[in-house]
C-alpha positions as CSV (number, residue, x, y, z in Angstrom):
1,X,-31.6,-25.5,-17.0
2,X,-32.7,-25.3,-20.5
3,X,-29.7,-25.9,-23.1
4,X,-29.6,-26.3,-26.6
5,X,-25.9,-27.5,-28.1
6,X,-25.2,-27.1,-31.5
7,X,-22.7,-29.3,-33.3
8,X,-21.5,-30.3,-37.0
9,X,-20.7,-26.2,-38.4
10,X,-17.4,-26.0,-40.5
11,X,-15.9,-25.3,-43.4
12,X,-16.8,-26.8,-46.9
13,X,-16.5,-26.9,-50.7
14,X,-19.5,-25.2,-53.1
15,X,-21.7,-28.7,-53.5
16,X,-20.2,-30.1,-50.1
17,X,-22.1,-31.5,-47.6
18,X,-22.7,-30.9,-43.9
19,X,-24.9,-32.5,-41.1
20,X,-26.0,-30.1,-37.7
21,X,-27.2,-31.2,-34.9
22,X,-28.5,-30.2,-31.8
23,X,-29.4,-31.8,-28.5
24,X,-31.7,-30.2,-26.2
25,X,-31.7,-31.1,-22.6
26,X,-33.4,-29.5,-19.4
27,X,-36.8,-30.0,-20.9
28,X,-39.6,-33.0,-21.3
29,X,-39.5,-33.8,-25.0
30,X,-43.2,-33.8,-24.6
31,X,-43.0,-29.8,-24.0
32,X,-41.4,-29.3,-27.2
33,X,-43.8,-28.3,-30.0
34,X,-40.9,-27.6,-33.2
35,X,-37.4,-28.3,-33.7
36,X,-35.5,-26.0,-36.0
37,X,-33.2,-24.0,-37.4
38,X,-32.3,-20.6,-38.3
39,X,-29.6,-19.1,-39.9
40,X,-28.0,-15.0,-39.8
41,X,-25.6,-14.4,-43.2
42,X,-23.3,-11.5,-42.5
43,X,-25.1,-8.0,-42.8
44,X,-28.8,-9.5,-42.8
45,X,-31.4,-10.9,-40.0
46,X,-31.9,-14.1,-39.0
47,X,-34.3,-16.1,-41.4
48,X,-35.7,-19.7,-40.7
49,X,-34.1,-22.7,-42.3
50,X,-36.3,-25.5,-41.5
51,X,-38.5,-26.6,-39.2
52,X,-40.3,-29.7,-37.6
53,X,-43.2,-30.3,-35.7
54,X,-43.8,-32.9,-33.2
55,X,-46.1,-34.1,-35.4
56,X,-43.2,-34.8,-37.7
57,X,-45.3,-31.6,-40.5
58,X,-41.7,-30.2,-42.0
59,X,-41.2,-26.2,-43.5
60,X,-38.3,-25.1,-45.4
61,X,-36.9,-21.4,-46.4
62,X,-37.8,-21.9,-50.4
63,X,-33.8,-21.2,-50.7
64,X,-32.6,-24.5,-49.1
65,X,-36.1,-26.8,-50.6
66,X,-34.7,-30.3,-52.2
67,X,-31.3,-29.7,-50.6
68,X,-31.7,-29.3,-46.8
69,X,-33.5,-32.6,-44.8
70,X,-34.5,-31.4,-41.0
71,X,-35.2,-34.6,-38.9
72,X,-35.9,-35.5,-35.1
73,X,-34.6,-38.0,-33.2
74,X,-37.6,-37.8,-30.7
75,X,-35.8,-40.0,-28.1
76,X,-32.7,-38.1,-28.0
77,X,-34.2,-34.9,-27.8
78,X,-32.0,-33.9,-30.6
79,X,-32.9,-32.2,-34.3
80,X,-30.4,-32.8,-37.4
81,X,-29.9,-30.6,-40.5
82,X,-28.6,-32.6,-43.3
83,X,-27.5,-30.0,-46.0
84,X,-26.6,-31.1,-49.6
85,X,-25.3,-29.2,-52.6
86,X,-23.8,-26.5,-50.2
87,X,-23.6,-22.9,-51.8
88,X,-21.5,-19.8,-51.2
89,X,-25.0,-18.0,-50.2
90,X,-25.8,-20.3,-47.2
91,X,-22.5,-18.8,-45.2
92,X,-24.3,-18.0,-42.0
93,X,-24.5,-18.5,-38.6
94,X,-26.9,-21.6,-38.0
95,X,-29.1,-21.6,-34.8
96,X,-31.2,-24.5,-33.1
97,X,-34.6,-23.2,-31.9
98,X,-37.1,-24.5,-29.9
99,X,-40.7,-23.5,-29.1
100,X,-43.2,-25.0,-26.5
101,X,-46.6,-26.1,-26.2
102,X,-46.6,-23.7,-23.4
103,X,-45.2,-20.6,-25.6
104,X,-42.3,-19.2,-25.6
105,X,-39.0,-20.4,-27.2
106,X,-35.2,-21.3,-26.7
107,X,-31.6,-20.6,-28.7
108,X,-29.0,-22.2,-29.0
109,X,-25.6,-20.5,-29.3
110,X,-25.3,-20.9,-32.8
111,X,-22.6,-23.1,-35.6
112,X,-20.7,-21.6,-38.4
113,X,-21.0,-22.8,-42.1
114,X,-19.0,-21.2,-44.5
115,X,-19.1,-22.2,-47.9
116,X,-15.7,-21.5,-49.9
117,X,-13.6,-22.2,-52.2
C-alpha cells in the first residue's frame, strides 16, 4: 500500500525556519518520477511549492524562490522542504506529492505551517 507521511509542520515566528519531510513507502523508488510539495492557504486552491525530479531538475512557486530548498534523499525514499525567512503568507496546509513514470500520482495527508506572531 502506497503511503506518503508528512512530518516537520508547526508553528513559527515571521523569519523562522521549518524543515518537512516526507517518506514514501509501498513503492520502488525507481517508479517515482518527482517528489514535491504543495501547499492550500485558507480560502484558495492548492498551488505547488517545489518540486524535484529524479533527475535531481528542481521548480519552485516564484513566492517561496531563494527561501525554500526541496531535496531527495533517494535511498530513503523521502523528500525535505527546508523553508527560511518564514512569512505570514505561507500559512497553509503543506502536502507531499508523488508522480510516476507510469502516470498517475499520490498525496499525502498533509502538515500545518502557520506563520504568527
Amino acid at each position: 500500500q502506497v503511503r506518503l507521511v508528512e512530518s516537520g509542520g508547526g508553528w513559527v515566528h515571521p523569519g523562522g525556519s521549518l524543515t518537512l519531510s516526507c517518506a514514501a513507502s509501498g513503492m520502488l523508488p525507481t517508479s517515482i518520477y518527482v517528489m514535491g510539495w504543495y501547499r492550500r492557504a485558507p480560502g484558495k486552491q492548492r498551488e505547488l511549492v517545489a518540486t524535484m525530479t529524479s533527475g535531481t531538475s528542481t521548480n519552485y512557486a516564484d513566492s517561496v524562490k531563494g527561501r525554500f530548498t526541496i531535496s531527495r534523499d533517494y535511498a530513503k525514499n523521502t523528500v525535505h522542504l527546508q523553508m527560511n525567512s518564514l512569512k505570514p503568507e505561507d500559512t497553509a496546509v503543506y502536502y507531499c506529492n508523488v508522480e510516476y513514470y507510469r502516470g498517475g500520482s499520490s498525496w499525502g495527508q498533509g502538515t500545518q505551517v502557520t506563520v504568527s506572531s
